[in-house]
C-alpha positions in Angstrom: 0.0 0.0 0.0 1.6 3.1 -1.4 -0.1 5.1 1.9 -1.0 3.3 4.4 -2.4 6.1 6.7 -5.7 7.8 7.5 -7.1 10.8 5.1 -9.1 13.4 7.3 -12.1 15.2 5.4 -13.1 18.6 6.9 -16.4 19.5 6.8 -18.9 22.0 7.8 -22.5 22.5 8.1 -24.0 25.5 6.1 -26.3 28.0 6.7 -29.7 28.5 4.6 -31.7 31.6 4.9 -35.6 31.1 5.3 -38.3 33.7 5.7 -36.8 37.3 6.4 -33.9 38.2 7.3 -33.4 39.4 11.2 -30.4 39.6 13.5 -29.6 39.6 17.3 -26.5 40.1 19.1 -26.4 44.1 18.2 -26.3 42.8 14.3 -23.3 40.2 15.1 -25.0 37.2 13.7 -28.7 35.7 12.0 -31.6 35.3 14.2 -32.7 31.5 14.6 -36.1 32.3 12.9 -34.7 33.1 9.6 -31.8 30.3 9.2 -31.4 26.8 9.1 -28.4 24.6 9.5 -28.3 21.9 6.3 -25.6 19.4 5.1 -22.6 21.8 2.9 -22.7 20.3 -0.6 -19.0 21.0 -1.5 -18.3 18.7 1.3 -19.8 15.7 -0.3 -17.5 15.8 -3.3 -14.6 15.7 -1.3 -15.5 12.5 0.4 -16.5 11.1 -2.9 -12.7 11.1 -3.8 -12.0 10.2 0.1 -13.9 6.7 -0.3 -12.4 6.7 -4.0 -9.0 6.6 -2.4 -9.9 3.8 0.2 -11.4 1.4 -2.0 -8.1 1.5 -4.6 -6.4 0.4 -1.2 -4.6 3.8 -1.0 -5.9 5.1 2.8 -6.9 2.8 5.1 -9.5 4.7 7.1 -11.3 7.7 6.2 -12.4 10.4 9.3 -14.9 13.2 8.8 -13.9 16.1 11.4 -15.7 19.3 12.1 -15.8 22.5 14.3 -19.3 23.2 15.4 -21.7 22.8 18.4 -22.9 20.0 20.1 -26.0 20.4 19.1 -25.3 20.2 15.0 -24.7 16.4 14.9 -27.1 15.3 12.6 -25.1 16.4 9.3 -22.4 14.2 10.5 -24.6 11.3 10.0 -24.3 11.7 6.2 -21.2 11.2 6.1 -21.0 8.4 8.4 -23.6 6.9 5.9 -21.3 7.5 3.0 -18.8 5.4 4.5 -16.4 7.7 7.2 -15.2 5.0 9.5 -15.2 7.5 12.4 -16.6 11.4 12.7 -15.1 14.1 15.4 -15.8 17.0 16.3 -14.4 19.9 17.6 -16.7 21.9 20.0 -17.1 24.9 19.8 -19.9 27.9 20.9 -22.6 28.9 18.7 -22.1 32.0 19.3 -17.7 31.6 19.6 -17.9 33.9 16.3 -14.8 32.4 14.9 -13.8 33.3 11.5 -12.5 31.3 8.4 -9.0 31.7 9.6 -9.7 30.7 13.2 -11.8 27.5 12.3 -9.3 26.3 10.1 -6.5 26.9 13.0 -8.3 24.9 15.1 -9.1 22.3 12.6 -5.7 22.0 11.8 -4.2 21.9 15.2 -6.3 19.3 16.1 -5.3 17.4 12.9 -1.8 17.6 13.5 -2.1 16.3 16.7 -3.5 13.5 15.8 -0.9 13.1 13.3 -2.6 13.5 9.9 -1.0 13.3 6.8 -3.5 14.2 4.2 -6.6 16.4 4.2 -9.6 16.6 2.3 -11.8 19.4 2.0 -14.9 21.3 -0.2 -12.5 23.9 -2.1 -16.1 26.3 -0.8 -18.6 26.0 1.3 -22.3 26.8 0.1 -22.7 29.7 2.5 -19.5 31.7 2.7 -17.8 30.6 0.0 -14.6 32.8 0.9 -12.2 29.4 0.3 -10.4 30.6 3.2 -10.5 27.3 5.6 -8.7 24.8 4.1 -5.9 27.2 3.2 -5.6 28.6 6.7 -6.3 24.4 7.8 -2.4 23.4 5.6 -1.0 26.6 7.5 -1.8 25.6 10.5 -0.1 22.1 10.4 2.5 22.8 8.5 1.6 21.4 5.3 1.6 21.7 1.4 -1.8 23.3 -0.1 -3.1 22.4 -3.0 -6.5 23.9 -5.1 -9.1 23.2 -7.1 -8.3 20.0 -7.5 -11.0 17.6 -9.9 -8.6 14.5 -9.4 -6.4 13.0 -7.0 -4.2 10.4 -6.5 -1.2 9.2 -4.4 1.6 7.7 -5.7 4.6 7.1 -2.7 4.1 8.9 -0.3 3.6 12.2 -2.4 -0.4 13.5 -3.7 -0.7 14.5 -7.2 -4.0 16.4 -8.3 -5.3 17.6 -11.4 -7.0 21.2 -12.4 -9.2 21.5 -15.2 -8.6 24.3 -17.5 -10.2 26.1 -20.3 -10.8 23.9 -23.5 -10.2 20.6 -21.8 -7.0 21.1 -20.9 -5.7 20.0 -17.6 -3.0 21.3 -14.8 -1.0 18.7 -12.7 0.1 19.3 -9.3 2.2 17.2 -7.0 3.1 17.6 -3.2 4.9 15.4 -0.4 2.8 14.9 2.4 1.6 16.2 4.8 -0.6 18.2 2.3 -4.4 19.2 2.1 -6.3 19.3 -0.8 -9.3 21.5 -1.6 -11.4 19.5 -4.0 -13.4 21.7 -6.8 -16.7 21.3 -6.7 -18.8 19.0 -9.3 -15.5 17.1 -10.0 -17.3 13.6 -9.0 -20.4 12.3 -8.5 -20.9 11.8 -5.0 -23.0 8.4 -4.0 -26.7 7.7 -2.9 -27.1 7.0 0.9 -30.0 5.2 1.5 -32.9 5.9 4.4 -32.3 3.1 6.2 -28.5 3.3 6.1 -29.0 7.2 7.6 -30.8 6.1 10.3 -28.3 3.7 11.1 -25.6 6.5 10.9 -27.5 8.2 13.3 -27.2 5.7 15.6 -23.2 5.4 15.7 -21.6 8.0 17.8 -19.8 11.1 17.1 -16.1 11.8 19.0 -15.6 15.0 21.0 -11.8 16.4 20.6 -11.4 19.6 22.6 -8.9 22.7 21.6 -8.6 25.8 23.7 -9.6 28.1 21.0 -8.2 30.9 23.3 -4.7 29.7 22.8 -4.9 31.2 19.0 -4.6 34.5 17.7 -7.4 36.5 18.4 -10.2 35.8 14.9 -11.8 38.6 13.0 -14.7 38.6 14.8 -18.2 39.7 13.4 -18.9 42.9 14.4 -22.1 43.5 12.5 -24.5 41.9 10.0 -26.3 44.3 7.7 -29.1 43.8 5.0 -28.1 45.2 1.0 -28.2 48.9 0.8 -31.1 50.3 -1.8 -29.9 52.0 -4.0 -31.9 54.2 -6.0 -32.8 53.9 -9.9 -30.8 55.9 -12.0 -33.0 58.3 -14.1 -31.8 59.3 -17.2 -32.8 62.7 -18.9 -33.7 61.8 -22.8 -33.6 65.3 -24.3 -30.5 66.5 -26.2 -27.8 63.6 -27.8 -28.3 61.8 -31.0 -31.4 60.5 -31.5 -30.0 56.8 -31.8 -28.5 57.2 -28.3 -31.8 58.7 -27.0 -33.6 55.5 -28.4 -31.3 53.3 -27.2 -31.2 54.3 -23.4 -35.6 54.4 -23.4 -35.6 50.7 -24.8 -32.9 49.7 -22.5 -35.3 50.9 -19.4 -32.9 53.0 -18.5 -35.6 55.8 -17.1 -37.1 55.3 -13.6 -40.8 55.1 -13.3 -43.6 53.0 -14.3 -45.2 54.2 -17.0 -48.7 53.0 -18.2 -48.6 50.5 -21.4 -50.1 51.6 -24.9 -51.1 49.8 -27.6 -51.1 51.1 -30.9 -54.2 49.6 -33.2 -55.2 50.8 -36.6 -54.1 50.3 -40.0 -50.5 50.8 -41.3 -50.6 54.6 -42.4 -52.4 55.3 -38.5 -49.8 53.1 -36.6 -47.0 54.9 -38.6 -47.9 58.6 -37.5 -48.9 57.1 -34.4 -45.4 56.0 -33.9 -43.6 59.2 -35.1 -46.2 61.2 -32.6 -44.9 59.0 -29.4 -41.6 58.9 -30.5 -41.4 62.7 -30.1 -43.8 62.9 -26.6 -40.8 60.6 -25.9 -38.4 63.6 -26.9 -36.5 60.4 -29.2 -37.4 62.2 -32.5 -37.5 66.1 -32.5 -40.6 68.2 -34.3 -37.8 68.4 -37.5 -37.7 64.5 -37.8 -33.8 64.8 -36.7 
């Protein structure tokens, strides 16, 4: 067996908004009522190549790890239904407000510690999508990074990946271990688990690891959540300009307002003067026909 070792996956549950939006903590986070925690897709692909990697006799066990409260379990289930042999988790607060940088330190210390050699991870999640983690994750234990990976193999003790590029082309990538590799989403098709092997993944418990958070660097905190600033409609003043441009910019919608809809009926001669008439209400054509 070229690696005879375990390959950690890190994953992550996601947040999806629901109803409207509303925040507590002075702005610092999402109320409860308007989010729900669901399973982060991007994860799935890289524990598609994870199970990949175990059944060509590469790794020999495959563990899904995790920073998040005690009382998000459930979407480690999946994962044990996959195939994980074992899932951990690192507890943390709901309300710890760690950053990407921070939750990848932590994942990464306690990774090290338990002497990992290779890491698996979504290249994004589904929520944030910042890429940050698994980056700051290699930093932390002292390990080769590699990105956007759509293939991976390992071949002595070293990973080698592949990148797609534009017109089929592809990008290959090699790195002595330790290393962690951030898998590009869609790259693989990740498999069907069942009902009835869920519920038995429910049923098979989930490892605490503890890591005094407190000990790193202090995280970039959320200070504030805020909803999209409206910005008001441009309006656009038609008169003056070539009369192309001027048509242009009114069939664009470029003027703010609703304006009520008219429909031009008659016969050919009517609807043509009818035209040139609006035409020049709309200040497009001037009384000259320029």
């Amino acid at each position: 067996m070229a690696f005879g070792g375990e390959v950690f996956v890190a994953v992550k549950p996601a947040v999806a908004l629901v109803g409207a939006l509303a925040f507590e903590n002075e702005g610092q986070r999402l109320a409860p009522a308007c989010r729900q925690w669901a399973v982060n897709e991007a994860d799935l692909f890289a524990m598609e190549h994870a199970l990949r990697l175990r059944e060509s006799g590469r790794v020999e066990r495959i563990t899904c790890i995790t920073a998040a409260p005690r009382e998000l379990r459930d979407f480690l289930s999946l994962f044990l239904g996959m195939g994980a042999d074992r899932a951990m988790r690192i507890v943390v607060a709901e309300d710890a407000g760690l950053d990407q940088v921070a939750t990848g330190t932590l994942l990464g210390a306690a990774i090290r510690r338990m002497g990992g050699g290779l890491v698996l991870a979504g290249q994004r999640s589904d929520d944030g999508g910042s890429g940050i983690v698994p980056a700051a994750t290699a930093r932390a234990m002292g390990a080769a990074y590699l990105s956007n990976a759509s293939i991976v193999e390992l071949r002595d003790g070293q990973v080698e990946v592949e990148r797609k590029l534009e017109a089929g082309n592809r990008q290959v990538w090699g790195a002595s271990l330790p290393a962690v590799v951030a898998i590009e989403p869609g790259s693989i098709q990740p498999r069907y688990v069942s009902v009835a092997g869920l519920l038995l993944a429910q049923r098979r418990p989930v490892e605490e690891i503890s890591i005094d958070a407190d000990s790193f660097p202090g995280p970039a905190v959320t200070q504030r959540l805020a909803l999209a600033r409206v910005r008001p409609k441009k309006t656009v003043a038609l008169a003056g300009g070539a009369a192309a441009d001027r048509l242009k910019m009114m069939m664009s919608g470029g003027t703010s307002g609703k304006k009520e809809k008219r429909v031009l009926k008659g016969p050919p001669e009517q609807l043509a003067a009818d035209v040139i008439n609006l035409l020049r209400e709309r200040q497009v054509l001037t009384r000259d026909g320029r």
